[in-house]
Structures are given as structure tokens and as C-alpha cells.
MOPAC internal coordinates of N, CA, C and O (Angstrom, degrees):
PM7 1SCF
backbone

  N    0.0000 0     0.00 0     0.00 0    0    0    0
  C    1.4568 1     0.00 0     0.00 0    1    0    0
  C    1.5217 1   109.57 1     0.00 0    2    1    0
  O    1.2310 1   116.81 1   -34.54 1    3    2    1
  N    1.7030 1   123.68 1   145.46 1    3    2    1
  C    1.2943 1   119.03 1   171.48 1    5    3    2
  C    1.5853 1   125.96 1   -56.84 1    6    5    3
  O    1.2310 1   126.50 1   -27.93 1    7    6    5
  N    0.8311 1   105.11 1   152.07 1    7    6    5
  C    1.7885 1    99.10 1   175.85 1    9    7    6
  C    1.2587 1    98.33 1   -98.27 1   10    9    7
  O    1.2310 1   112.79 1  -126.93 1   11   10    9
  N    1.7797 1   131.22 1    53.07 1   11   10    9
  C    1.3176 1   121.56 1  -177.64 1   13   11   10
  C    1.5893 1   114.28 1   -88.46 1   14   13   11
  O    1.2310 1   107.86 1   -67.99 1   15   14   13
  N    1.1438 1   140.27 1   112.01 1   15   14   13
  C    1.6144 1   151.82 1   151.13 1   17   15   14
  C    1.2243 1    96.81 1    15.01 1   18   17   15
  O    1.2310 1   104.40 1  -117.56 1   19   18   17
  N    1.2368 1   146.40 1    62.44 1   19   18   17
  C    1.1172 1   138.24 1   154.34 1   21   19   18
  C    1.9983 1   121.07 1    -6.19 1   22   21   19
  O    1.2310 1   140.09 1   105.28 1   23   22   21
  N    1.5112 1    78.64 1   -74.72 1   23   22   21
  C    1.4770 1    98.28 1  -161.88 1   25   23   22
  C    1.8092 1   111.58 1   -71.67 1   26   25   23
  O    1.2310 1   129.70 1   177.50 1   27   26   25
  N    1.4130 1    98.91 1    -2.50 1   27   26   25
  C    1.1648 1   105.92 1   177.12 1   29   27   26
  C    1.8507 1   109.12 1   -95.53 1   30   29   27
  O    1.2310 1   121.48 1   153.49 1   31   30   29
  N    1.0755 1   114.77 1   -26.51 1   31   30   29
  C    1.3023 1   131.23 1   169.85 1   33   31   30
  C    1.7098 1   116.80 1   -72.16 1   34   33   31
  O    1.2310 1   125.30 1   148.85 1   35   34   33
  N    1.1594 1   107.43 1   -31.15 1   35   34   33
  C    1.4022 1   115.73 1   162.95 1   37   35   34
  C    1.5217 1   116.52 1   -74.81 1   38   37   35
  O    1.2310 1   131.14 1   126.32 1   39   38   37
  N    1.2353 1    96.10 1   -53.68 1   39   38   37
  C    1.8039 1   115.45 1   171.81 1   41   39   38
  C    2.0257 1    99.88 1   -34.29 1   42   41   39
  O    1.2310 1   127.40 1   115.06 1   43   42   41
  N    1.8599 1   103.36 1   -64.94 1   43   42   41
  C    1.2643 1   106.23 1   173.37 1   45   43   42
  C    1.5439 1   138.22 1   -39.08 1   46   45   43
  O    1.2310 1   141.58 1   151.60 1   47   46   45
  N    1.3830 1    75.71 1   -28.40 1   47   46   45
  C    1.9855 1    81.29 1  -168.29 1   49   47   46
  C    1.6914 1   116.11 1  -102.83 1   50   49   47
  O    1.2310 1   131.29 1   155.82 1   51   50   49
  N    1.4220 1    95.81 1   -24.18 1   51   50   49
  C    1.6790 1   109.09 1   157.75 1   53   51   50
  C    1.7700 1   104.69 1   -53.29 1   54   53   51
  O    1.2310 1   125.21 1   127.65 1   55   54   53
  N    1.5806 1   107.60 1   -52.35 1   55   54   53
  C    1.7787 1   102.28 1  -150.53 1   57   55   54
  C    2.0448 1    84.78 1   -74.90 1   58   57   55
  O    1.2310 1   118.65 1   132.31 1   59   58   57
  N    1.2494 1   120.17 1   -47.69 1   59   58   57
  C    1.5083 1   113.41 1   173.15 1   61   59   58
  C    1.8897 1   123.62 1   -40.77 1   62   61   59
  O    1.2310 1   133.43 1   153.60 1   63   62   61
  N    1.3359 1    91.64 1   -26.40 1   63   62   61
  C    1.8612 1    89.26 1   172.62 1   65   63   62
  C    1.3681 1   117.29 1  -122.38 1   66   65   63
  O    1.2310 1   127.85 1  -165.63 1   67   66   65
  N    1.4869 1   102.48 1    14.37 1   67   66   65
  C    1.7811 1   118.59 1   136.21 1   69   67   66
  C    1.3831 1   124.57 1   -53.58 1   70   69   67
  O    1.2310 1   139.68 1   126.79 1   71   70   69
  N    1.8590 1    79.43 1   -53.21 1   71   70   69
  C    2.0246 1    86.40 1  -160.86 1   73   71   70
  C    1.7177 1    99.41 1   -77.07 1   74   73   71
  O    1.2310 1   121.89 1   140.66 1   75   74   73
  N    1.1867 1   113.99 1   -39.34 1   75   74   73
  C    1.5850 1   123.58 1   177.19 1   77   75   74
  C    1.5902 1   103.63 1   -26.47 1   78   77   75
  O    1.2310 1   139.43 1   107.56 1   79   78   77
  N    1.6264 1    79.92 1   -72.44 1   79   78   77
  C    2.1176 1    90.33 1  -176.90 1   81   79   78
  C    1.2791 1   129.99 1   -42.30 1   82   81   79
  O    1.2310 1   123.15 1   140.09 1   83   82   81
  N    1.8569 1   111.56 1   -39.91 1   83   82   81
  C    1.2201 1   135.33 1   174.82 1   85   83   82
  C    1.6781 1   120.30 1   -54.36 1   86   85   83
  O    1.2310 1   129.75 1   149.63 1   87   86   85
  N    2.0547 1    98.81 1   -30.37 1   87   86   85
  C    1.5452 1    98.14 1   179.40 1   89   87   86
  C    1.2873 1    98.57 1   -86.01 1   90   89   87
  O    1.2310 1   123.83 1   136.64 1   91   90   89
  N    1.5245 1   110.26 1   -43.36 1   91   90   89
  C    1.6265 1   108.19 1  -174.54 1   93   91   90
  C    1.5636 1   117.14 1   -27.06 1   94   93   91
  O    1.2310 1   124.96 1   125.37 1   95   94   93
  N    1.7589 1   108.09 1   -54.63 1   95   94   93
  C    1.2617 1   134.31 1  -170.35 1   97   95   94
  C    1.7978 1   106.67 1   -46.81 1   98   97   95
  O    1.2310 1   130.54 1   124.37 1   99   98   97
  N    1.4169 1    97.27 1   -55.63 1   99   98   97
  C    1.7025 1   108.49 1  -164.46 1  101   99   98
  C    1.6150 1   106.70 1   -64.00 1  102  101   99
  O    1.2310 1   121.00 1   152.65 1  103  102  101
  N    1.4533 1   115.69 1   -27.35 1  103  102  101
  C    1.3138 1   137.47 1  -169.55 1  105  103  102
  C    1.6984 1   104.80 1   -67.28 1  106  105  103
  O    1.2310 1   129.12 1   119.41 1  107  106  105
  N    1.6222 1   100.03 1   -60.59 1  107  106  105
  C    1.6264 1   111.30 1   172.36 1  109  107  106
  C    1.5302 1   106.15 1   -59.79 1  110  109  107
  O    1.2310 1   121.38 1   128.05 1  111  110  109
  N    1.0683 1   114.97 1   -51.95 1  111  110  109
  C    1.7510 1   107.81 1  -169.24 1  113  111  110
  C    1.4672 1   120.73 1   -81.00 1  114  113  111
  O    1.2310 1   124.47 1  -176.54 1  115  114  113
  N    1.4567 1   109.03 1     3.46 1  115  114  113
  C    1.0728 1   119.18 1   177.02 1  117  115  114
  C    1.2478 1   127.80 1    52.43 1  118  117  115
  O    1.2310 1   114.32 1  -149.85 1  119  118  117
  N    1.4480 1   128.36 1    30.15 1  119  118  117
  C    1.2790 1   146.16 1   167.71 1  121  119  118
  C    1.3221 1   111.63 1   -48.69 1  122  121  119
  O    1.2310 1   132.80 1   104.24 1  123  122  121
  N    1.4453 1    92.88 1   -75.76 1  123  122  121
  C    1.8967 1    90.68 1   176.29 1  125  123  122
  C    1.3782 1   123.98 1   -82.73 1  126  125  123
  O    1.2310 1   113.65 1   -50.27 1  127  126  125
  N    1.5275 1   129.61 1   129.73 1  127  126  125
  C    1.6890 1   143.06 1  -161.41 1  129  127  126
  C    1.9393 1    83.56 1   -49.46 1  130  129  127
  O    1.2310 1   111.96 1    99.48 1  131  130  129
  N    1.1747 1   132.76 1   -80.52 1  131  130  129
  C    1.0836 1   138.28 1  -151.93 1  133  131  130
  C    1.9505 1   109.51 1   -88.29 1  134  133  131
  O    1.2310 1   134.94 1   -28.11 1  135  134  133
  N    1.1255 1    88.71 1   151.89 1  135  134  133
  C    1.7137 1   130.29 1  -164.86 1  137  135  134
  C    1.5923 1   101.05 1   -53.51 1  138  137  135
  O    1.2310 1   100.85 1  -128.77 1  139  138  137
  N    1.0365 1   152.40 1    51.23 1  139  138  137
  C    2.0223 1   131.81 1  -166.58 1  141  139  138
  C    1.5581 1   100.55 1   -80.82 1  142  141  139
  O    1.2310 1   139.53 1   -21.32 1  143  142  141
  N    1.3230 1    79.73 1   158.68 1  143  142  141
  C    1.3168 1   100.36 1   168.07 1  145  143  142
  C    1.4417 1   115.91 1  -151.35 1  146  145  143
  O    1.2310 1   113.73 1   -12.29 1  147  146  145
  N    1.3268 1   129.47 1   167.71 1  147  146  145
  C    1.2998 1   151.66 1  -156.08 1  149  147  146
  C    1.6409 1   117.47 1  -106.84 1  150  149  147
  O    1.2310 1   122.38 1   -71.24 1  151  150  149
  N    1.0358 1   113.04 1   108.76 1  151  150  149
  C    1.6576 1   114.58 1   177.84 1  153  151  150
  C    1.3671 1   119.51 1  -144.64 1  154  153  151
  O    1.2310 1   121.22 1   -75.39 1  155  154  153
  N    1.3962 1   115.27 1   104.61 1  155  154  153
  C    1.0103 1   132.45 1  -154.98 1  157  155  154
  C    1.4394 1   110.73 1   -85.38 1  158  157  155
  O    1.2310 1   122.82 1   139.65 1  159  158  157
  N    1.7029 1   112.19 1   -40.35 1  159  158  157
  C    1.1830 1   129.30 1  -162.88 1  161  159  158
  C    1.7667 1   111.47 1   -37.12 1  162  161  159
  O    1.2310 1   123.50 1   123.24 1  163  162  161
  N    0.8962 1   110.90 1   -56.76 1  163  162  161
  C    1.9314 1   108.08 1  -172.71 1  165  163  162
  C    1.8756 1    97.68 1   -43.23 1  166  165  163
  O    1.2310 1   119.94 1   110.83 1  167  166  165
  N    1.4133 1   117.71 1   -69.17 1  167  166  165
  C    1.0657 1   118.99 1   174.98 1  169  167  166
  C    1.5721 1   106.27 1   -18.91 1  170  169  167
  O    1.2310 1   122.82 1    89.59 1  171  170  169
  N    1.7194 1   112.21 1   -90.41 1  171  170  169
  C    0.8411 1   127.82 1  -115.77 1  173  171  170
  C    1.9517 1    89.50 1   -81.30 1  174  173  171
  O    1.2310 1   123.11 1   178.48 1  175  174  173
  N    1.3168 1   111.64 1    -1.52 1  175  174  173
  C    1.0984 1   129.77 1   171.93 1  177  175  174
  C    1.9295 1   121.99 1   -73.48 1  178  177  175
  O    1.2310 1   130.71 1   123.91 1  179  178  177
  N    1.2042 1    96.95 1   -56.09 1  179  178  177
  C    1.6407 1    96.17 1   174.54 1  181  179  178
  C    1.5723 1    99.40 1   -91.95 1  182  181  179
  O    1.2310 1   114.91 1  -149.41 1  183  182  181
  N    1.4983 1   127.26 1    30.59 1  183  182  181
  C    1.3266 1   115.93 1   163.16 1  185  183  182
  C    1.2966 1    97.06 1  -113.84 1  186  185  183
  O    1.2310 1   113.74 1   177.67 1  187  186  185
  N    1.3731 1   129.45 1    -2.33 1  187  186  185
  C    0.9776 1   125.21 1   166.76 1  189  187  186
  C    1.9065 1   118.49 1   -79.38 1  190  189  187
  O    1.2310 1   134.89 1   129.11 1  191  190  189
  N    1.1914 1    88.80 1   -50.89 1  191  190  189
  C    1.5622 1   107.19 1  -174.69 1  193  191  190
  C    1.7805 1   103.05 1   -67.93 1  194  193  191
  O    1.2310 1   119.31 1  -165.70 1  195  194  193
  N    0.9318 1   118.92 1    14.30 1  195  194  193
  C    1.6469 1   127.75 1  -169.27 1  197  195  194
  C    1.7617 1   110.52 1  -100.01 1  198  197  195
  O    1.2310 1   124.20 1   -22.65 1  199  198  197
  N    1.7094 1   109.54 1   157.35 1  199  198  197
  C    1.7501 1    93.20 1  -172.52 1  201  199  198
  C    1.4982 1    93.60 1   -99.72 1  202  201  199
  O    1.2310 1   119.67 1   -11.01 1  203  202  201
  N    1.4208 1   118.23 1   168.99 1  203  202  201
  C    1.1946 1   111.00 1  -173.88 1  205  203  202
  C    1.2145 1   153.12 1   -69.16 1  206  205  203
  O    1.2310 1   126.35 1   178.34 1  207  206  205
  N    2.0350 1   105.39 1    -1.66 1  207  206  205
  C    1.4410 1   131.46 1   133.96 1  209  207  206
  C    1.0987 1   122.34 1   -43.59 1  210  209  207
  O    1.2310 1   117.63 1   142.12 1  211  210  209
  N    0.9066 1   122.12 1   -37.88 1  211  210  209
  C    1.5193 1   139.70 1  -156.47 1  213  211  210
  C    1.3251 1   111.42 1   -86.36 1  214  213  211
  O    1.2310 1   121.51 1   141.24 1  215  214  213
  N    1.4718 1   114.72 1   -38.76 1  215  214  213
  C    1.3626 1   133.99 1  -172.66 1  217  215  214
  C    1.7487 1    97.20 1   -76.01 1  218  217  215
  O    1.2310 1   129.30 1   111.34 1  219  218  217
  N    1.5753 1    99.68 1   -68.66 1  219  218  217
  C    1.6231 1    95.78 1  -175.10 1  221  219  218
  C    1.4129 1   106.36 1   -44.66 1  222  221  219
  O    1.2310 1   107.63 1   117.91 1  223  222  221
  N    1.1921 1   140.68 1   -62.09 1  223  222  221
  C    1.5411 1   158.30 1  -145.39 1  225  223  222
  C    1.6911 1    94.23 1   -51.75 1  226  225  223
  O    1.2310 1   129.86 1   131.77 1  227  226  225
  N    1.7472 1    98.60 1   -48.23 1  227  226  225
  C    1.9333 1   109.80 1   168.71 1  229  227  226
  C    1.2683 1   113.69 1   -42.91 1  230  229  227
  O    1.2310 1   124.80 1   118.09 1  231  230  229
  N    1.5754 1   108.39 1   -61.91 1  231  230  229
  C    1.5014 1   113.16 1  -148.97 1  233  231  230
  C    1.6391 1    83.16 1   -78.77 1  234  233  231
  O    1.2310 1   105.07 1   140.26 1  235  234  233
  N    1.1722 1   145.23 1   -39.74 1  235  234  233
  C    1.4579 1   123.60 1  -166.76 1  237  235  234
  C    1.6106 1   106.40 1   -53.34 1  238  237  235
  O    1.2310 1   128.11 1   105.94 1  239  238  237
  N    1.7999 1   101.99 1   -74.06 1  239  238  237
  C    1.5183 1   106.41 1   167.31 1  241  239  238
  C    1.6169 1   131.89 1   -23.63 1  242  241  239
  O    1.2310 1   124.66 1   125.77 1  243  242  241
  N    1.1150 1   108.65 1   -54.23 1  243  242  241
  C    1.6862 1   112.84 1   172.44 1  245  243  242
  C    2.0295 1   105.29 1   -62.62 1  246  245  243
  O    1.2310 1   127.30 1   134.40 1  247  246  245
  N    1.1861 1   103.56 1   -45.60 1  247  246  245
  C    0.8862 1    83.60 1  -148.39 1  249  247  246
  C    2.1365 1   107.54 1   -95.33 1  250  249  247
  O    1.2310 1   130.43 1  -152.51 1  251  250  249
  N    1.1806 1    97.48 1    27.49 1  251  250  249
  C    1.1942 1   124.52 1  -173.85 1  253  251  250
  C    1.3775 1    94.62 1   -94.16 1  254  253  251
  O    1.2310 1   113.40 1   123.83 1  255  254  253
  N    1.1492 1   130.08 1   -56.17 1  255  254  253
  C    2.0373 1   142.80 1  -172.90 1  257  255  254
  C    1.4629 1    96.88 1  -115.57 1  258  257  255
  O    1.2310 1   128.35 1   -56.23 1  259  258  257
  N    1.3882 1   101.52 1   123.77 1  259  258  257
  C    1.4240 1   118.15 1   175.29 1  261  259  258
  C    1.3507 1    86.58 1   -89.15 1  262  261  259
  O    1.2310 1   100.21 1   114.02 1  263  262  261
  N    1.1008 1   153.44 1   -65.98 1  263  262  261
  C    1.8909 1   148.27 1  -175.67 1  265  263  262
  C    1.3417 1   100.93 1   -14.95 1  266  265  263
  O    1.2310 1   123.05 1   128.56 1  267  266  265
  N    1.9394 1   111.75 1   -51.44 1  267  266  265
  C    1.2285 1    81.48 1  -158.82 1  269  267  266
  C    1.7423 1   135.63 1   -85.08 1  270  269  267
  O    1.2310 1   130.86 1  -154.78 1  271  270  269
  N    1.3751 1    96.64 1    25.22 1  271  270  269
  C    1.3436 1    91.30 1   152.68 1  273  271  270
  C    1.5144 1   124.02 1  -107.17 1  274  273  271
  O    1.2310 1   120.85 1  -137.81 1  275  274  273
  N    1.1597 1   115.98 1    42.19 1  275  274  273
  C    1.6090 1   127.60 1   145.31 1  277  275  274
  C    1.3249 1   113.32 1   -51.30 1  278  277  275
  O    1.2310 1   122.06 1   129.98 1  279  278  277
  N    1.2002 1   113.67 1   -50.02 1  279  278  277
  C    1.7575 1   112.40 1  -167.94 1  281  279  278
  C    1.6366 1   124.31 1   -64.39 1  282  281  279
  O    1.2310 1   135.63 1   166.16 1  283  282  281
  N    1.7411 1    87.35 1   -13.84 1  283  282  281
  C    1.8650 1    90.74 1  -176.03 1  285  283  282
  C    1.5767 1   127.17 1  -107.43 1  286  285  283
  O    1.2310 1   130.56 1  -141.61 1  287  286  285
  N    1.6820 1    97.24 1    38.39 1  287  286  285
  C    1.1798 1   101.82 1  -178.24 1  289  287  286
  C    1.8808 1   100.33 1  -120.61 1  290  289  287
  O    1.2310 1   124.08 1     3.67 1  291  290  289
  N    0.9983 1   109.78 1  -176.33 1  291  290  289
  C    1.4408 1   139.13 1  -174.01 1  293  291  290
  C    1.5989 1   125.54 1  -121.04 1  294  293  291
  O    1.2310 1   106.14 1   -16.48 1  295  294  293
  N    1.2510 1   143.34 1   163.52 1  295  294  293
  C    0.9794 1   147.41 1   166.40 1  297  295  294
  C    1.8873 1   122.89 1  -161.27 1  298  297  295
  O    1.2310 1   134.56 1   -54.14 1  299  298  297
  N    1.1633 1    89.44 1   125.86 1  299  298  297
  C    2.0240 1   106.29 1  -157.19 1  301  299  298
  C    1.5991 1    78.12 1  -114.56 1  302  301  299
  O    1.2310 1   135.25 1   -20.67 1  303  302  301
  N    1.7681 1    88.10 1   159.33 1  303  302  301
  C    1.4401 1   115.46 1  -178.32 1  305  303  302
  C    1.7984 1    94.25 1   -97.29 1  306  305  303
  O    1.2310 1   115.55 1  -168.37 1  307  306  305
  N    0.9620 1   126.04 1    11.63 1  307  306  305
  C    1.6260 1   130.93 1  -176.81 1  309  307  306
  C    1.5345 1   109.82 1   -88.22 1  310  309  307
  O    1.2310 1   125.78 1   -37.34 1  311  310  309
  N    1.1809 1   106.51 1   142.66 1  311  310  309
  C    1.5383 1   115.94 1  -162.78 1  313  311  310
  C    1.7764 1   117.94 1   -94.85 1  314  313  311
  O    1.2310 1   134.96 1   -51.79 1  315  314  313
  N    1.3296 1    88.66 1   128.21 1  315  314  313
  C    1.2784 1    83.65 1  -148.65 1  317  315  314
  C    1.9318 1   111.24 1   -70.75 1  318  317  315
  O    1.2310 1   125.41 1   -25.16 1  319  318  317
  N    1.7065 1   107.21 1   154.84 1  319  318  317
  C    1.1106 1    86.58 1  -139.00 1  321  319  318
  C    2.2307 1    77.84 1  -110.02 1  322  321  319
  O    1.2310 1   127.83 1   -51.88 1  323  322  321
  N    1.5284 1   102.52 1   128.12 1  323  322  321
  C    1.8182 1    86.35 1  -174.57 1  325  323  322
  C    1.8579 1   117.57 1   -67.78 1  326  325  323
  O    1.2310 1   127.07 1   167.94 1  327  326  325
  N    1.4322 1   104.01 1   -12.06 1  327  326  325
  C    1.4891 1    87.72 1  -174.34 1  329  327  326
  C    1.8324 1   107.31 1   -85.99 1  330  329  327
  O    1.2310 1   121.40 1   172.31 1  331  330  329
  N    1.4611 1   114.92 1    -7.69 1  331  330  329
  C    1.3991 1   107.87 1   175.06 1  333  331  330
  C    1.3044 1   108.07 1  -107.98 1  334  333  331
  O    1.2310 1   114.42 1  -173.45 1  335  334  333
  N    1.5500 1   128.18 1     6.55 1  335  334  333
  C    1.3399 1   104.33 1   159.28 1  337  335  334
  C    1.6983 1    96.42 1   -83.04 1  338  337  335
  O    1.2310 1   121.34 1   136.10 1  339  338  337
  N    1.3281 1   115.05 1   -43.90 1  339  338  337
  C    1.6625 1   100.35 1  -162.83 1  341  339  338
  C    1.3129 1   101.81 1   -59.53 1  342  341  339
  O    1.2310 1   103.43 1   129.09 1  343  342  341
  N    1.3173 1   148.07 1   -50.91 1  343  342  341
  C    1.4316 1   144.70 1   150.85 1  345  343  342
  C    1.8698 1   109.95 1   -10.66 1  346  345  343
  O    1.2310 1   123.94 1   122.09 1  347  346  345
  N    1.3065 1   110.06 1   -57.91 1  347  346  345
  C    1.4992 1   100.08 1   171.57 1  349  347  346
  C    1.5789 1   123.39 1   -85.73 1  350  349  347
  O    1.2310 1   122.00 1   178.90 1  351  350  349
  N    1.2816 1   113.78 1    -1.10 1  351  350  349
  C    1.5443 1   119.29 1   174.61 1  353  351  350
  C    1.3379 1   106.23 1   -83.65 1  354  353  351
  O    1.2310 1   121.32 1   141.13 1  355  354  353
  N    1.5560 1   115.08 1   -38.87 1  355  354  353
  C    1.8055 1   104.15 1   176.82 1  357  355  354
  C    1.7158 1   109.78 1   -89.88 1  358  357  355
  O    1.2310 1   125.45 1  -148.84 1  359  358  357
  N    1.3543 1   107.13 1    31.16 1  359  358  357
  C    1.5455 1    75.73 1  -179.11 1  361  359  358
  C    1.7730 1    90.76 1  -132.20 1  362  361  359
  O    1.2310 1   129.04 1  -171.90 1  363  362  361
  N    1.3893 1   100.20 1     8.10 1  363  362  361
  C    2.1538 1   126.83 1  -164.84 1  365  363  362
  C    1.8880 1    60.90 1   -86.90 1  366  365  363
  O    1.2310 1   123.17 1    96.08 1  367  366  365
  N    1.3854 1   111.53 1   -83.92 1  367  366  365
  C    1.3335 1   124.02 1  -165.20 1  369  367  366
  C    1.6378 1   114.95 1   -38.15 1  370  369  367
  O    1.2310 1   118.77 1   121.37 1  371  370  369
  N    1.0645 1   119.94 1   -58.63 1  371  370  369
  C    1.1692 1   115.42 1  -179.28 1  373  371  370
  C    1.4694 1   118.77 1   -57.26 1  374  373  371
  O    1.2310 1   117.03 1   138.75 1  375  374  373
  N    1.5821 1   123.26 1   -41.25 1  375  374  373
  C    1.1880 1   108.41 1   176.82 1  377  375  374
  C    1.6060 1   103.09 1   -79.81 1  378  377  375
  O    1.2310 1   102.57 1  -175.66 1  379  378  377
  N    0.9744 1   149.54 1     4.34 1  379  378  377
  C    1.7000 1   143.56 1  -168.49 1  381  379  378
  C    1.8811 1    88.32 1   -88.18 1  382  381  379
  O    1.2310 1   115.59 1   130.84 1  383  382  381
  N    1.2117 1   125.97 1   -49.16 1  383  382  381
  C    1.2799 1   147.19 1  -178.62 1  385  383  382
  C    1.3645 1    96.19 1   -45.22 1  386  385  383
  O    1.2310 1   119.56 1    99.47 1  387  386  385
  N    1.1328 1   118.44 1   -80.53 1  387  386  385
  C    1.6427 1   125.70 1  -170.97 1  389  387  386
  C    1.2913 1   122.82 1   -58.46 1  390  389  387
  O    1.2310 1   124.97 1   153.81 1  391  390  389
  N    1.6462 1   108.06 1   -26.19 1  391  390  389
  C    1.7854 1   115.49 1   173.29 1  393  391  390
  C    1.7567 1    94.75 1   -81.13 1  394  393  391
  O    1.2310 1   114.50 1   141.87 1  395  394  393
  N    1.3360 1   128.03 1   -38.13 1  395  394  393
  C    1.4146 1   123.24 1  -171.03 1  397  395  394
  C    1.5450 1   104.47 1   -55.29 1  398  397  395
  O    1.2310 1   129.47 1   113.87 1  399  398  397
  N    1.2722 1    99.34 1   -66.13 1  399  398  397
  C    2.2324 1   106.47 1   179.36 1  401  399  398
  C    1.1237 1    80.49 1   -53.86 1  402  401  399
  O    1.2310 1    98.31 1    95.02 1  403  402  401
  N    1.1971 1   156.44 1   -84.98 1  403  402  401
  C    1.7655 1   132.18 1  -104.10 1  405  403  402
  C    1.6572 1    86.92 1   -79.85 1  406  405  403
  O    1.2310 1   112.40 1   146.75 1  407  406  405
  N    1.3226 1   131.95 1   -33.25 1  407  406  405
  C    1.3184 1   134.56 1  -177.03 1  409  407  406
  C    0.9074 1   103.98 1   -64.84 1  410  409  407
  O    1.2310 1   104.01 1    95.14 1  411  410  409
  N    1.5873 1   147.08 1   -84.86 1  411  410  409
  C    1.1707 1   151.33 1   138.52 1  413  411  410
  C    1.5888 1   117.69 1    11.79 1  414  413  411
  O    1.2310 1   107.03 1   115.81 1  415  414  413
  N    1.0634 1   141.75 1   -64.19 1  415  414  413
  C    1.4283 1   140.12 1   118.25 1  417  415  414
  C    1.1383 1   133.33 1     3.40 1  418  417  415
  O    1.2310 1   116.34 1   116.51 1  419  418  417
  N    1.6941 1   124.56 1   -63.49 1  419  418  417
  C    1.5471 1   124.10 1   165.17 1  421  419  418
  C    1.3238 1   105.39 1   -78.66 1  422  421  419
  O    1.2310 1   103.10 1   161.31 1  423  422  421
  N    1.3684 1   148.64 1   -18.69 1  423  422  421
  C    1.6033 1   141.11 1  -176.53 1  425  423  422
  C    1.4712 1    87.60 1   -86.79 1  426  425  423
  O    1.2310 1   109.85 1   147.53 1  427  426  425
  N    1.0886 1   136.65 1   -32.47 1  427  426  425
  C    1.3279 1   121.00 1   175.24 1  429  427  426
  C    1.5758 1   121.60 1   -62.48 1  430  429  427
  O    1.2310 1   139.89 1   130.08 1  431  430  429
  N    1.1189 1    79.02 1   -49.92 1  431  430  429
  C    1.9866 1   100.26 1   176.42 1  433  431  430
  C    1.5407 1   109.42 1   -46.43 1  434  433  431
  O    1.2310 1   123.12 1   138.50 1  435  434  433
  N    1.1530 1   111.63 1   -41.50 1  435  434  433
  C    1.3490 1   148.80 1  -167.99 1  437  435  434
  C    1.9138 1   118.52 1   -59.54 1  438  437  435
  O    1.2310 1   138.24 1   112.93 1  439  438  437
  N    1.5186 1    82.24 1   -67.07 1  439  438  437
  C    1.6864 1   105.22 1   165.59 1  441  439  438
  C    1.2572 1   128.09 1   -41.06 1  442  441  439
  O    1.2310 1   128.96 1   125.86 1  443  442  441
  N    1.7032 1   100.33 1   -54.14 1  443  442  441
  C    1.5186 1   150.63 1  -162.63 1  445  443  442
  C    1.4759 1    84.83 1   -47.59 1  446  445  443
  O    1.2310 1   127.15 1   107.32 1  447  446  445
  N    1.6137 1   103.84 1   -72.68 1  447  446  445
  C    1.7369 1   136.12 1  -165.45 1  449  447  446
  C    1.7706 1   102.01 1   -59.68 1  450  449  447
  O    1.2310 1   111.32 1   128.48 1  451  450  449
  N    0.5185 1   133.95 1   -51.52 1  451  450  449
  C    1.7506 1   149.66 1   164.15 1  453  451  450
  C    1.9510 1   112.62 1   -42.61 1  454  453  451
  O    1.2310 1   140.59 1   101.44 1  455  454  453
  N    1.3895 1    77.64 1   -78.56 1  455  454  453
  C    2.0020 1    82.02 1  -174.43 1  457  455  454
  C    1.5547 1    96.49 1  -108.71 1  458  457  455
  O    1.2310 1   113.06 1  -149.40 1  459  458  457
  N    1.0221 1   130.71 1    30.60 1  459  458  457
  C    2.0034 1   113.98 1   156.15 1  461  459  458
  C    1.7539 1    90.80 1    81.34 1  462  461  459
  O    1.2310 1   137.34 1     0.93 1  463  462  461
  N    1.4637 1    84.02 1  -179.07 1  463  462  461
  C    1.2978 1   108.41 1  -179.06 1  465  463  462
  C    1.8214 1    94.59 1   -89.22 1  466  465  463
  O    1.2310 1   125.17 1   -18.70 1  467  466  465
  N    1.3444 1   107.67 1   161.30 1  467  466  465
  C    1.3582 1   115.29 1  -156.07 1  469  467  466
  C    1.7973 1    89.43 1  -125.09 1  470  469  467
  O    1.2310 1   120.10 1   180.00 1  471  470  469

């Protein structure tokens, strides 16, 4: 099995449906004139194709600067529409929810394995 950072990979994908929510947010409140959006895919692509040094070395870097996922968004001249950002704000939310317990869950598991049953 890899010895890949788990918790740093979780760490990653929590701070990615931070920043998600954060555009969602600007989109609804209409702060910024234009439409963004979030696309992770290139990333999440050569972090795949990466060795498993390589991978941790990512998740530290990323997850050291929340900015730097500035670069993986988009911006359309399309108007933004409020019932599909809130449509994508509960579902940014809902999965952030389910990665939080499932984490919460293995550190438990975790503890368990460490100091016994309590």
C-alpha cells in the first residue's frame, strides 16, 4: 500500500470545497461583475498521474496557500443564475459534510487502535 498522507489529501479536498463555496458565495452576492467557476480537473489529473513523493510534496504545497487555488477557476460572461448556484452550494456543502464524518470516523478508528477502547 502507498504511504500517501492521507490526512493531507483529505485536508486537500476539504480546502478545494472551501474555495468552491467561496466562489459559489461571490456569485450569489454578486460581488464580482462576472460568473466563475471552479475546475479542478487539470489539477486533480497530474495529481493523479504523480509518484507518491510527488503527491505528498502537492498536498503540503497546496495546502500551505489557500490562494493557490485562485488559478483553478474560470470566469463566463453568463449570468449568473441564483437557483443553480444554491443548487451547487448545497451539494459543495453536502459533500464537505460527508468527507468531515468519514474523517472524523477514521481518527476515531485511529485513537481506538492507539489507546484501546476507552
Amino acid at each position: 500500500m502507498d504511504n500517501l498522507d492521507i490526512v493531507g489529501l483529505v485536508q486537500l479536498r476539504l480546502s478545494a470545497l472551501e474555495y468552491e463555496q467561496k466562489v459559489i458565495s461571490q456569485n450569489v452576492s454578486g460581488v464580482e461583475a462576472e460568473n466563475k467557476s471552479v475546475d479542478f480537473s487539470a489539477f486533480y489529473s497530474s495529481f493523479q498521474n504523480a509518484t507518491v513523493e510527488d503527491k505528498n510534496l502537492m498536498l503540503k504545497e497546496i495546502n500551505r496557500s489557500f490562494d493557490s487555488f485562485s488559478e483553478h477557476y474560470t470566469t463566463t460572461d453568463k449570468q449568473v443564475s441564483l437557483d443553480e448556484e444554491i443548487a451547487k452550494s448545497i451539494m459543495v456543502s453536502g459533500k464537505y459534510k460527508a468527507l468531515a464524518e468519514g474523517l472524523n470516523r477514521r481518527l476515531d478508528l485511529l485513537t481506538t487502535a492507539i489507546g484501546g477502547r476507552s
